[in-house]
C-alpha positions, 0 to 999 in steps of 0.5 A, a space after each residue: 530055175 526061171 524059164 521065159 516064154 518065146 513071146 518075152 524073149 522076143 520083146 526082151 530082144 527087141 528092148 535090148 537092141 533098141 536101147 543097149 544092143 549086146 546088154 541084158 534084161 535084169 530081175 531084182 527084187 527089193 523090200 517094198 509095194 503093198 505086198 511086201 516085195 517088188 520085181 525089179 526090172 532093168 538092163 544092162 551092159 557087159 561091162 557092169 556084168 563084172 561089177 555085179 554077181 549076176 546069174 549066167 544068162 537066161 536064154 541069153 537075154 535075162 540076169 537074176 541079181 543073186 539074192 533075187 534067186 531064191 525069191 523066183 525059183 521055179 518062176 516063168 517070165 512072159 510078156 502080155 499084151 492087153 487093150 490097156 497095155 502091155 507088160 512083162 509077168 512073173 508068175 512066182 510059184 512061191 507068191 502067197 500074196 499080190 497086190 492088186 496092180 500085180 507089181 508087189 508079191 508076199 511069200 
């Protein structure tokens, strides 16, 4: 459905026992940006797991909100380092549209 790369893994790892050991990284998505929507980046623990439907696992450290889903089917999670920062990525198959900052998408 969604695959991450080792090098997003690796810092999803590191957020995740820095700020909330045994939590996941979450994607959602929202109505919203200059695209028409916007990925949601979050985390969090077991215990709000059973509040919320979320996906099982991927790779052991992301969660997909469900109506996310269709939105990122096929997608692939990777994490850049650049001169003026670093940052996760998605790149979304079904985008048609981005903005230019890259934090909005359209399908």
């Amino acid at each position: 459905m969604v695959t991450v790369t080792d090098k997003a893994i690796e810092y999803m790892k590191t957020m995740i026992d820095f700020h909330s050991p045994g939590a996941y990284v979450t994607l959602a998505v929202k109505g919203g940006g200059c695209a028409g929507f916007q990925y949601v980046w979050g985390l969090t623990s077991d215990e709000s797991l059973s509040h919320v439907k979320w996906s099982e696992p991927i790779e052991d450290v992301l969660v997909l909100d469900p109506l996310a889903e269709m939105y990122v089917i096929g997608s692939s999670v990777d994490y850049i380092t650049e001169m003026g920062g670093s940052f996760l990525t998605l790149k979304n198959p079904q985008s048609t549209s981005m903005c230019g900052c890259g934090e909005s998408f359209g399908i």
